[in-house]
Structures are given as structure tokens and as C-alpha cells.
NUROKE-312677 format. One line per 2 residues: number of its first residue (from 1); their letters; for each residue x, y, z of N, C-alpha, C, O. Coordinates in steps of 0.05 Angstrom, whole numbers. Each point is the difference from the previous one (the first is absolute). Layout:
# residues N
NUM	a	X/Y/Z/X/Y/Z/X/Y/Z/X/Y/Z; ...;
END
This chain:
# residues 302
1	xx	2086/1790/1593/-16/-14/20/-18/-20/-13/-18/7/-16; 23/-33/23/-22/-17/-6/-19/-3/16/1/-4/24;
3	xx	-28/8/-43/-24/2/8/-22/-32/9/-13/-8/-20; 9/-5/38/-10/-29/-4/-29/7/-9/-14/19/8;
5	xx	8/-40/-27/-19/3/-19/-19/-43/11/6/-24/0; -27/42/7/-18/-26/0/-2/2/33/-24/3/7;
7	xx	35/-3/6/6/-9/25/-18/10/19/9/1/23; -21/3/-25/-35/15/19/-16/-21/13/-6/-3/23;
9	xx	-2/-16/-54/-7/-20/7/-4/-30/8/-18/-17/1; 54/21/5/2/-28/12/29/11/24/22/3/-9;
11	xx	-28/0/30/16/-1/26/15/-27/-8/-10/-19/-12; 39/22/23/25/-15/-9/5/-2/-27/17/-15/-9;
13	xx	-38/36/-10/24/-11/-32/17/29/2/20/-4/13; -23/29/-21/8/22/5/6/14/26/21/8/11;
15	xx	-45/-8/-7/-2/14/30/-11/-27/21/-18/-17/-3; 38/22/26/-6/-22/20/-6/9/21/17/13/13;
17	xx	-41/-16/-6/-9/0/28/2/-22/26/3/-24/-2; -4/34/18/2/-30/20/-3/28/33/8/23/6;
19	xx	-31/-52/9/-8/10/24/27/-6/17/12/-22/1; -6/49/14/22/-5/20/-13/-6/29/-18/14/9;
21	xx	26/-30/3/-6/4/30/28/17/18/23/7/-8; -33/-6/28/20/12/14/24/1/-9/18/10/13;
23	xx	-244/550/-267/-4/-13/-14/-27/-4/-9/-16/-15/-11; 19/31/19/-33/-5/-2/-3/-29/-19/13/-3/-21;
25	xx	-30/-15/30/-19/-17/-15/-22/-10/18/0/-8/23; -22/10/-48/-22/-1/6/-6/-27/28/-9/2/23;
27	xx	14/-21/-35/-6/-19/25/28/-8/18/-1/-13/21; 15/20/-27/31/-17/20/15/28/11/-5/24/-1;
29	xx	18/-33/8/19/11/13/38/-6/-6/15/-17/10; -12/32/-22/32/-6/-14/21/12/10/0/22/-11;
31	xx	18/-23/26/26/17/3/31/-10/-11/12/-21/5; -7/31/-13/30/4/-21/15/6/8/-3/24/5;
33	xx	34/-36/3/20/9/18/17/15/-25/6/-12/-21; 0/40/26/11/19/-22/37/9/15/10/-5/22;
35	xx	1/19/-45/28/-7/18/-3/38/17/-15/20/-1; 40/-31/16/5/24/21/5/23/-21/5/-2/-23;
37	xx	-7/21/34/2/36/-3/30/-2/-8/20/-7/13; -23/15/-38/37/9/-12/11/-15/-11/24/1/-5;
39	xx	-52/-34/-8/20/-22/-7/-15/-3/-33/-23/8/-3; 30/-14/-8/-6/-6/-28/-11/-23/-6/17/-17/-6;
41	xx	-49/7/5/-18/-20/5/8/-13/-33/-10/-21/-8; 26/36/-8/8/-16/-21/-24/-11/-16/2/-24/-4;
43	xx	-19/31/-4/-34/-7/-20/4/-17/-23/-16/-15/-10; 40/21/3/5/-5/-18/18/-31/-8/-7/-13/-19;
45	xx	25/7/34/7/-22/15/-5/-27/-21/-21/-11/5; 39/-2/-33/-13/-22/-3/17/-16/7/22/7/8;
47	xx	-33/-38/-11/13/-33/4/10/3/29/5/22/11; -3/-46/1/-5/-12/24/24/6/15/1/13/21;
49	xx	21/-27/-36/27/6/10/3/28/3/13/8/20; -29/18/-45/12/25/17/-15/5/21/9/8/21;
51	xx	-33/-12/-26/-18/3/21/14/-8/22/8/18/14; -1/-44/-5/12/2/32/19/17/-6/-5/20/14;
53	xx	32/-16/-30/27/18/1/-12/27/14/10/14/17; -38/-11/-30/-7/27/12/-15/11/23/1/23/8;
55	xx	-22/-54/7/3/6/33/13/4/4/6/21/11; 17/-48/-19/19/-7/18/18/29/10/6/-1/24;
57	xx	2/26/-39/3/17/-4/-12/22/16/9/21/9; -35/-33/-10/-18/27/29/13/-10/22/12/12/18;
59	xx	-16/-35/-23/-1/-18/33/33/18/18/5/13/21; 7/-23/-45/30/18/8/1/25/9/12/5/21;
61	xx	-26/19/-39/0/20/10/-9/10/26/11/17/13; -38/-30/-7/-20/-3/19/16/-13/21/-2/14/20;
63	xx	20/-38/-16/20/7/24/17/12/9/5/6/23; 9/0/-48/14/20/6/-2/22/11/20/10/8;
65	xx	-41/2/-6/-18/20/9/-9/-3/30/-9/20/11; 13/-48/6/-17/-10/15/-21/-4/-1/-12/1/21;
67	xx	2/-5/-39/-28/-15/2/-6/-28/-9/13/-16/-13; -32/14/19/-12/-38/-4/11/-4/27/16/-18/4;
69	xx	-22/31/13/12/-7/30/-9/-27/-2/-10/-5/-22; 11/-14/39/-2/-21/6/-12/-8/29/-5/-23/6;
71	xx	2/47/11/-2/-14/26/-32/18/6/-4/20/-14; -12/-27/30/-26/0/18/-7/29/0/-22/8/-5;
73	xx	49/11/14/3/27/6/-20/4/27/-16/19/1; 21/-45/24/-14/8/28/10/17/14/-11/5/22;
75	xx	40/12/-33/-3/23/16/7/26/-9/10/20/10; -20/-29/-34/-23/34/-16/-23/13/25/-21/-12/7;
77	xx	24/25/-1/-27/11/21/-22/5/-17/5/19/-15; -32/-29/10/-26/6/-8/-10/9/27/8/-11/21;
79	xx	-25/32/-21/-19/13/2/-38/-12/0/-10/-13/-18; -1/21/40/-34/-14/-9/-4/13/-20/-10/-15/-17;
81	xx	13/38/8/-12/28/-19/14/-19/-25/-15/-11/-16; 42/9/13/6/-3/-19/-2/-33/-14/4/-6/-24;
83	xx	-10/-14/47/-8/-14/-10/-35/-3/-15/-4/-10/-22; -16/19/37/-16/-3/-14/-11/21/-17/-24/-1/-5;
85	xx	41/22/-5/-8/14/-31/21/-24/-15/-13/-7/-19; 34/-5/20/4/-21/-15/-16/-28/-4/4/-19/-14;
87	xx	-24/25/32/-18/-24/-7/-28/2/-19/-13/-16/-13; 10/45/19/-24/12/-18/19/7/-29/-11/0/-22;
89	xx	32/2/24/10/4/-28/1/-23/-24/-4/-1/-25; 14/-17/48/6/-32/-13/-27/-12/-3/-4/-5/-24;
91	xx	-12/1/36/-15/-19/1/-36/16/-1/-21/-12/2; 24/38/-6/-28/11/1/1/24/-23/-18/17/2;
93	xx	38/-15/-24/-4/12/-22/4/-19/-18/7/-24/-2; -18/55/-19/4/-15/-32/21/3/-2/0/20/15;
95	xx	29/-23/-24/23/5/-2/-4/18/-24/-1/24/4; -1/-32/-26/-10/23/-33/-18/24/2/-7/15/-18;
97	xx	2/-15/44/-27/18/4/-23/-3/-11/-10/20/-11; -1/-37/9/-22/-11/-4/-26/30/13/-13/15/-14;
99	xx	14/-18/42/-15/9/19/13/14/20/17/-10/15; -27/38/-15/8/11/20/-6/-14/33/15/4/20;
101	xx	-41/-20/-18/-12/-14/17/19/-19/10/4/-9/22; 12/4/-51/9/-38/19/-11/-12/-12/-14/6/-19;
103	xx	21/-34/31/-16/-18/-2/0/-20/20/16/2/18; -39/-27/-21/-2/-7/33/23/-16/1/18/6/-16;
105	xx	-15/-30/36/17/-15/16/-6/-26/-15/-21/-12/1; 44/3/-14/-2/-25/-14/21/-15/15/24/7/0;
107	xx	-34/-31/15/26/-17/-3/-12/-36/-6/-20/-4/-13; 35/-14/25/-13/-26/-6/-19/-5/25/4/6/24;
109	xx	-22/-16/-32/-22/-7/10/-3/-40/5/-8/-13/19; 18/8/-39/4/-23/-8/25/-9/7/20/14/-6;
111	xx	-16/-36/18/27/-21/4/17/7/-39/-12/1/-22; 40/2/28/14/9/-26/17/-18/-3/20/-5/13;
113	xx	-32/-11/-40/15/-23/-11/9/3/-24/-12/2/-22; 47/-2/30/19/4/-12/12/-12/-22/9/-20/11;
115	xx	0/18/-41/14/-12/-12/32/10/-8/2/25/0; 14/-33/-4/23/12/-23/-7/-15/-17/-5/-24/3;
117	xx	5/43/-32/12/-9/-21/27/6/-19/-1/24/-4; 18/-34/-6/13/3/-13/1/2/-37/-14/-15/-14;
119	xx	29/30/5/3/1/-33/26/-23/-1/11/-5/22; -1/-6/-45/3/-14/-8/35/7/-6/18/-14/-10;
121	xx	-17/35/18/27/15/0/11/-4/28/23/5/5; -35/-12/9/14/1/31/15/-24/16/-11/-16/15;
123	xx	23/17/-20/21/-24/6/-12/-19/39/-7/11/21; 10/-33/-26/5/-22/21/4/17/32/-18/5/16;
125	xx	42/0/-15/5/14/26/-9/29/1/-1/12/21; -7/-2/-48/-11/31/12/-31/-5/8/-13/16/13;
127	xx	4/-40/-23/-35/-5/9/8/-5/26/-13/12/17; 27/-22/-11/4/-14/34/6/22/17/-7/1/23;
129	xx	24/22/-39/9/16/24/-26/25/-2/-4/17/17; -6/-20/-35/-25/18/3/-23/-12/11/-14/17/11;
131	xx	6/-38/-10/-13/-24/11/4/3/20/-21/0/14; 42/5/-2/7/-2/39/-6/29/4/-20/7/13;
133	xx	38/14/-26/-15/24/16/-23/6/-5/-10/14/17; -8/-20/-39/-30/10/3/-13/-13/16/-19/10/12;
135	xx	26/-37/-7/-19/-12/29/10/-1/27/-14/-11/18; 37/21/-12/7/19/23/-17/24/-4/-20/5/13;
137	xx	33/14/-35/-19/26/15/-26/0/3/-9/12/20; -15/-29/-44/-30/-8/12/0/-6/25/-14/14/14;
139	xx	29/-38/0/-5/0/27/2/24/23/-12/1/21; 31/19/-32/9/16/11/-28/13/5/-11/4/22;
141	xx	1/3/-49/-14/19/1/-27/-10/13/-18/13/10; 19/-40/-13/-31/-15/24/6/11/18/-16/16/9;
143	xx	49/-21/6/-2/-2/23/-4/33/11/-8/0/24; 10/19/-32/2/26/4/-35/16/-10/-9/22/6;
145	xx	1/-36/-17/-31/8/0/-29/-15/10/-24/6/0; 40/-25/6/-22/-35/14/-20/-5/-21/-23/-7/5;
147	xx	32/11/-29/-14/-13/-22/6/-22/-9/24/-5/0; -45/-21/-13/19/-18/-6/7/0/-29/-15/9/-17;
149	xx	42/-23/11/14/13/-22/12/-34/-4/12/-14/16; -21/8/-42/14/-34/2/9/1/-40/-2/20/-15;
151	xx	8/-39/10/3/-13/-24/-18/-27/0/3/-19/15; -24/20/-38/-11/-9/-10/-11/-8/-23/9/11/-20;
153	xx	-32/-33/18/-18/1/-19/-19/22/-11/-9/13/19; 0/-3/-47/-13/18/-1/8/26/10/-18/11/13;
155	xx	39/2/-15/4/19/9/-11/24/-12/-12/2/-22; 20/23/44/-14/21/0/24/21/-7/-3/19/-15;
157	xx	28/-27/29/24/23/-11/11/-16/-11/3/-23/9; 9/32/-35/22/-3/-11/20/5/1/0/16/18;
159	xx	28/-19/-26/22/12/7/15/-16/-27/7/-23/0; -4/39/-19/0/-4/-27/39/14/-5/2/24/2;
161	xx	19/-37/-8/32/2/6/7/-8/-36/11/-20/-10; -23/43/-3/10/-5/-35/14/28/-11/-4/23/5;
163	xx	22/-37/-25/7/14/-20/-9/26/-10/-15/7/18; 15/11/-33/0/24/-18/-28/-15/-23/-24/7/0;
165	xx	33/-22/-12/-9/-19/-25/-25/-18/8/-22/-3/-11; 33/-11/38/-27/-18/7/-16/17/6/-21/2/-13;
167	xx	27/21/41/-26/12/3/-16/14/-24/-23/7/5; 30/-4/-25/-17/14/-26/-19/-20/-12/-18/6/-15;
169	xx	24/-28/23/-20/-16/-19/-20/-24/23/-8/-23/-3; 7/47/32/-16/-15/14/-31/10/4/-12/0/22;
171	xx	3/6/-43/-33/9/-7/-17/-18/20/-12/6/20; 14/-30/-33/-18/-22/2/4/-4/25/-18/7/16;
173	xx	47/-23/-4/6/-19/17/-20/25/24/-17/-8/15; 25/35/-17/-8/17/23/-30/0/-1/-6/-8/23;
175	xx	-18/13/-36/-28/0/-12/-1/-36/15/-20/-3/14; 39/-23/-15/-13/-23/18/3/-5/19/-13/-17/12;
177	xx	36/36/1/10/-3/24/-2/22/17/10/-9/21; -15/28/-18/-15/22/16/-28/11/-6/-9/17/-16;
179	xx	-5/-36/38/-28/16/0/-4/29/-7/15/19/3; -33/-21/-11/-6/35/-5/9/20/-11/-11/22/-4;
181	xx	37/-32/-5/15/19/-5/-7/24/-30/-12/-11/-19; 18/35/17/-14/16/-26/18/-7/-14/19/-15/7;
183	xx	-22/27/-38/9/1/-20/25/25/-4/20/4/-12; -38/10/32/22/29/4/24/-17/20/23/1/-9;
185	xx	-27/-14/30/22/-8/11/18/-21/-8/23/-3/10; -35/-17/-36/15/-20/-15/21/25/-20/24/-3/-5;
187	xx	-41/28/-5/23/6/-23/24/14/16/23/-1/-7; -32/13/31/17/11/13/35/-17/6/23/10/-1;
189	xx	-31/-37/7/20/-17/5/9/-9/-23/19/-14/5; -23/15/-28/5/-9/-28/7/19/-6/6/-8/-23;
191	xx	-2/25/23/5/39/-8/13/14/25/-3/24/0; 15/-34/18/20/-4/22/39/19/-6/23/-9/-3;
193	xx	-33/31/4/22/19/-10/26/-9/12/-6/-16/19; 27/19/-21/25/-9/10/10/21/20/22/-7/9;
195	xx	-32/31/1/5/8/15/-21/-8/23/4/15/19; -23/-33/-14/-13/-11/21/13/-34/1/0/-21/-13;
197	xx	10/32/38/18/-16/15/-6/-33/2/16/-18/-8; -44/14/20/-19/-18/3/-27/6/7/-5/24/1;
199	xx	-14/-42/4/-32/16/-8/-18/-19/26/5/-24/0; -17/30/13/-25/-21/0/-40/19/-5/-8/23/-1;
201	xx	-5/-53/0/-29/13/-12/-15/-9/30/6/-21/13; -14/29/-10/-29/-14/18/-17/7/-9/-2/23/-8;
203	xx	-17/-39/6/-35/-8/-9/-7/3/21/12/-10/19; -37/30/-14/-22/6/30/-22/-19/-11/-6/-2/-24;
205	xx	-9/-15/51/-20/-15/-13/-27/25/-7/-2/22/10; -13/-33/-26/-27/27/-9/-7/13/32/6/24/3;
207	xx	-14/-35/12/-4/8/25/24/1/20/6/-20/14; 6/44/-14/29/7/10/0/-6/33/22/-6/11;
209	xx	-46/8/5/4/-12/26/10/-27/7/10/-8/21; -17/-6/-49/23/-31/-6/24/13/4/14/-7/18;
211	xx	-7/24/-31/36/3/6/11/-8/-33/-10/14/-18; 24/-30/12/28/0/-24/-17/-28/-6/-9/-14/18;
213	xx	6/11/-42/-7/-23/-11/25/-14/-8/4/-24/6; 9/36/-18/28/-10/-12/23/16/-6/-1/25/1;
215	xx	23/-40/-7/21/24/-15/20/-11/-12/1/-25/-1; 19/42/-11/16/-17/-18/31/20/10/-2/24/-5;
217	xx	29/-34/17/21/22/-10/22/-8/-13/13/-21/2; -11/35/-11/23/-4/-32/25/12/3/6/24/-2;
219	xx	17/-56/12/32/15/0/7/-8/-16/-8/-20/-11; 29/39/4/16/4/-35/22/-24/14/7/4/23;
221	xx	0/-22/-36/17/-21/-4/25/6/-3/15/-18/4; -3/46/-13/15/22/-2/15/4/14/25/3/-2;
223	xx	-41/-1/24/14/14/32/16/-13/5/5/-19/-15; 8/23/35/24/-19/24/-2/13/24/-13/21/6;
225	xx	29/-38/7/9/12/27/-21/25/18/-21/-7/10; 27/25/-8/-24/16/23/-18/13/-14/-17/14/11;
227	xx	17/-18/-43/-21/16/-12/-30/-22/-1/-24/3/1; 38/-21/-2/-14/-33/0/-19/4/19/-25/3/-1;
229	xx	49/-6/27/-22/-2/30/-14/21/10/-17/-1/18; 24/26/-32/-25/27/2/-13/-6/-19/-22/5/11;
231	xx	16/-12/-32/-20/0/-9/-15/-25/12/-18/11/12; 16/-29/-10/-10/-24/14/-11/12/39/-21/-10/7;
233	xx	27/19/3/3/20/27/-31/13/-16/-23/-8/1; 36/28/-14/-23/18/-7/-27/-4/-9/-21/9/8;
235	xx	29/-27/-32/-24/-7/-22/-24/-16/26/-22/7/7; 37/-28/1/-16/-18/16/-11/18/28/-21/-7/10;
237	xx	30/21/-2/-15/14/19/-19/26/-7/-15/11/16; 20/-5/-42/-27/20/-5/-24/-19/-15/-21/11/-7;
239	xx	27/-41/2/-16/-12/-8/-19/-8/25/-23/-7/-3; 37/8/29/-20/-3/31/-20/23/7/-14/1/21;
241	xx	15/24/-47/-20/18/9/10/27/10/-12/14/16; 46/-7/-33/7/24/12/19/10/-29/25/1/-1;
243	xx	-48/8/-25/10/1/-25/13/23/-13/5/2/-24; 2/17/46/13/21/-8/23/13/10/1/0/25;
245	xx	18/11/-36/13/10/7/2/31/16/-18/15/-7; 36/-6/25/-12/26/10/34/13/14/13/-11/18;
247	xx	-6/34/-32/27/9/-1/4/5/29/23/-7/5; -34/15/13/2/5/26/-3/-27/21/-1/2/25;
249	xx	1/-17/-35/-2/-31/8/30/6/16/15/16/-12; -5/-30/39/32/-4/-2/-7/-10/36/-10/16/16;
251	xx	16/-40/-9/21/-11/-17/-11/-22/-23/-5/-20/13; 2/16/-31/-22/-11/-20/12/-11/-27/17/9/-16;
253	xx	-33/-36/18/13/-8/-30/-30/15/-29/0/2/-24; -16/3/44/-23/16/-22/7/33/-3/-13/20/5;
255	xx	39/-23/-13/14/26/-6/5/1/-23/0/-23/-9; 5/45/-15/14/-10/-22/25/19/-1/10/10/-20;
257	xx	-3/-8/44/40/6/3/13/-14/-1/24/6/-3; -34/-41/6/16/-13/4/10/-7/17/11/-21/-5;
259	xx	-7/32/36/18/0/12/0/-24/22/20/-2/15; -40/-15/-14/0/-30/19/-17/-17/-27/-21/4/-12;
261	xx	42/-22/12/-6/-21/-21/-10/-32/8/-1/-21/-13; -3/29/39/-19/-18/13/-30/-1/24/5/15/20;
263	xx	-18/-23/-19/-25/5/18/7/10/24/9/-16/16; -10/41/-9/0/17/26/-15/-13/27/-16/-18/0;
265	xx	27/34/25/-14/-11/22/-21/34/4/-8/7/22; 6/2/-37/-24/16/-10/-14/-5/-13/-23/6/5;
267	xx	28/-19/-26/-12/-14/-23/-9/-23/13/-22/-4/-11; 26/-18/30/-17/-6/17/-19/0/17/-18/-16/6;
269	xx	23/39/1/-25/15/17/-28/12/-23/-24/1/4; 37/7/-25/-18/3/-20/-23/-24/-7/-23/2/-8;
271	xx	39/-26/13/-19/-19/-10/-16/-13/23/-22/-11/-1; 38/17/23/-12/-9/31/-28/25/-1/-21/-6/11;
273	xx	22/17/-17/-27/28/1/-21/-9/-23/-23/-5/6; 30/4/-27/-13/-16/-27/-16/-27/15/-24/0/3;
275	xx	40/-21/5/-22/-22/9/1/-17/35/5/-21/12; -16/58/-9/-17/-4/22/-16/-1/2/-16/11/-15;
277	xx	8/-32/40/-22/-3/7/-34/18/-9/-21/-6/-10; 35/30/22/-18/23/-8/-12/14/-13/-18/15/6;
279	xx	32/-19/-29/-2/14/-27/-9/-34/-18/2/-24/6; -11/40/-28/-18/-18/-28/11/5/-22/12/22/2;
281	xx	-11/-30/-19/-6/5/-28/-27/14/-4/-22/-8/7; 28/36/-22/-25/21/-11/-2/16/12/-16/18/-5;
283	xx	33/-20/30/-8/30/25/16/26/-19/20/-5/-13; -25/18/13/7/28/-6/21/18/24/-3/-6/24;
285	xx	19/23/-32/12/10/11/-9/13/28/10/-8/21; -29/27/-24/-28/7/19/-3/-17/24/1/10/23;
287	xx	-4/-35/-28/-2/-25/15/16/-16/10/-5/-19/14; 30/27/-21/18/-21/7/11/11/19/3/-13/21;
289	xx	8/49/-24/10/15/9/3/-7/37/20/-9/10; -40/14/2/3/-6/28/14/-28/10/8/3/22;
291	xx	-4/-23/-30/7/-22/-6/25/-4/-3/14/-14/14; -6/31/-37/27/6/-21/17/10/23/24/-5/5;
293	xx	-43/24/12/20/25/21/8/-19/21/24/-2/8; -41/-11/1/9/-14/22/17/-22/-5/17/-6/17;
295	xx	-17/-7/-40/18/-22/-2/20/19/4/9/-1/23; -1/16/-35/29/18/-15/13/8/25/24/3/2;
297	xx	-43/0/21/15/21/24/14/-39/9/24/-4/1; -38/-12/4/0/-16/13/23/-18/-15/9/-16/17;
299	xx	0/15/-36/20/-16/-18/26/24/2/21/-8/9; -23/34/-16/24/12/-1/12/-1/32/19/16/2;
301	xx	-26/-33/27/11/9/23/7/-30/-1/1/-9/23; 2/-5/-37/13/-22/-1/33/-1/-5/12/-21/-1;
END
């Protein structure tokens, strides 16, 4: 595996960026897509080419299996009950166990301005075809939470599509380009085990009733085909404020069975509950609860 050397600090010599248009740690919030139950996350895993030979390899097994579904799953029957303990699971714990308490309700507070960037490994038409579905599904995901979600100047999310090699030597470029971000969450992504699938970080601003100051999510360049568009599905929607995974989740891409490899029409309603009207950033479980119940009865008779 060649490693690019220098390339931090200058966008387009190594590593190229370019704006597209259309766990405990102490300060952020990190979740790590890990592989399904029974599959061999491979840790060990070196150079690029095996590295994809050896998604490419889950990805296989994982359909073969039926999973990486592909479709909405609108006629999975959810439950009010069972949707909102999946919403206190996703979006109102520590996933590592941090706290038996929880923790409060983070989502964006702030208009979420989007970049891709690319490593230097990624060819012409794979920027374009990743280019088109990440600014389809952002809109998606505006349009399904009434947040606004654009590509811009100065951005606030990242959406970072590198290598094995580039992501290790992105210390810096991450420390200028995500606010806030810790030191615990830069080594985490630089120290990025090969059995975590893809990653994202969110930064809470100091005063969490702001909501997400920033975030960063990191797909392995690796992937193809439906491991690609679940991780991209996933990463980018627990970066909207829903950072955990929860085994009783279904029908759910915040599962780690694997078994829908794209954003649920549960997993919609999850985010339709997250940024409502009614609810804040910093409310506590305690507080949200009456809120939480009524959305849940009122979305699952849909």
C-alpha cells in the first residue's frame, strides 16, 4: 500500500478536495459501522487491492444471505412501542455505555453545509457517481426532516471518500477542516481498524442546546456496490443526530445485522421525531418522552 506523503497541506496535490453541489469520547460523538454477526471483520487486512478483494467478499456473503436489502421495508409492520424504544436507543444513549442516564438530544441546530472530498486514488467517474448519490441522499434526507441541507462554502459536514493510506495521514487536513473536533476523535480515524466498515464524528457545539457544530464521515474507497451505498445511507444519517446502533432496531439500517442496506421508512420516522418541531437539542430523555410518545403513536398509523 502506498502511503501519500505531504498531501495534507495542499488540496489537489495528494489529496483532492472539491465542493460538490447537488465510544466514548470526551467531546464528539463517533459511531463505527462494524461487520455483521458470523463475519470475519478481517483486522488484519493489508494493501488496498486486498482490502477491497475482502469487502468485496463480505458484500458477497452478506447477499447471499439476503441482506443489504435494498428497498424502504414499508411493509415491515412497526409498532408505536417499538418504534420509540428505537428512538431512545439510537438517538438518546451512549452507545459504549458511557451512562446509564443517556445522554441528551443532539441534532443540527444549524443549516448543514455539506462538502465531498476526495483522495487522490478515486478515479473521474467514481467522484461523479459518488458525487450524485451523496447529493441525492442529502436532499433526501432535507426533505424527510425539513432541515436545510445544501453544499457549500465553509462547510460544516464533511463527507471524506479515501483510501486505507490517505486516510492515515489525514491528522492535519482534519484539525483545519472540522471545527472542534478532539484529538481522541482525529486518532480514532487515523487508527480506523479494518473491521469498521465506515465511521462518522460529530462535534456538539460547548453549549449542546446549539445542537452539532460539525462532523466529519469517513468511506473506505474500498467498498463497491451495496456496501458503498450502506455505508454512505448510514454514516450520513447518524451524522443528522441518530449515532447509534441498536440490535432490536427492524426494520433499520441502525442495525448491525445488516439486513437493510439502505435508509428505512422507519429509519425515517426516526429522523422525522429527532427534528421536530418540539423537541431541542439538550432535552433529556425525561423530557422528551411525552413528545417522543405522541409523535410515535401518530407516525406508526401512517
Amino acid at each position: 500500500m502506498k502511503a501519500c506523503q505531504g498531501w495534507i497541506a495542499r488540496l489537489g496535490g495528494c489529496f483532492v478536495g472539491a465542493l460538490m453541489a447537488g465510544s466514548g469520547f470526551a467531546a464528539d460523538g463517533l459511531s463505527a459501522r462494524s461487520p455483521a454477526p458470523g463475519l470475519d471483520g478481517g483486522a488484519h487486512v493489508k494493501g488496498q487491492t486486498t482490502l477491497a478483494s475482502h469487502y468485496a467478499r463480505i458484500q458477497s456473503a452478506l447477499v447471499s444471505r439476503g441482506l443489504l436489502r435494498q428497498d424502504r421495508a414499508q411493509n415491515v409492520p412497526m409498532t408505536a412501542a417499538a418504534l420509540e424504544e428505537s428512538f431512545y436507543e439510537i438517538a438518546l444513549q451512549h452507545e459504549y455505555g458511557r451512562s446509564s442516564a443517556g445522554k441528551p438530544l443532539l441534532r443540527w441546530e444549524d443549516p448543514v453545509r455539506y462538502a465531498v472530498a476526495f483522495g487522490a486514488s478515486i478515479t473521474d467517474s467514481q467522484r461523479r457517481a459518488d458525487t450524485s448519490a451523496i447529493g441525492q441522499y442529502f436532499r433526501r434526507l432535507s426533505g424527510v426532516t425539513g432541515h436545510p441541507i445544501a453544499a457549500g462554502t465553509s462547510p460544516n459536514f464533511l463527507v471524506l471518500v479515501v483510501n486505507d493510506g490517505e486516510r492515515r495521514g489525514m491528522g492535519a487536513y482534519l484539525r483545519s477542516n472540522v471545527p472542534g473536533i478532539s484529538n481522541a476523535s482525529i486518532n480514532a480515524i487515523l487508527r480506523m481498524p479494518t473491521n469498521h466498515f465506515c465511521m462518522v464524528v460529530t462535534v456538539p457545539h460547548a453549549n449542546r442546546a446549539n445542537g452539532i457544530q460539525s462532523a466529519v464521515a469517513v468511506i473506505r474507497a474500498e467498498h463497491s456496490g451495496r456496501m458503498r451505498t450502506s455505508c454512505i445511507h448510514e454514516e450520513l444519517a447518524q451524522g443528522m443526530g441518530l449515532p447509534n446502533d441498536c440490535r432490536n432496531a427492524r426494520p433499520s439500517i441502525f442495525n448491525d445485522d445488516e439486513e437493510f442496506g439502505v435508509l428505512t421508512a422507519h429509519d425515517e420516522h426516526l429522523l422525522r421525531i429527532l427534528y421536530s418541531p418540539s423537541l431541542r437539542s439538550g432535552m433529556r430523555r425525561e423530557d422528551a418522552r411525552p413528545i417522543v410518545q405522541s409523535l410515535t403513536q401518530q407516525l406508526a398509523l401512517r
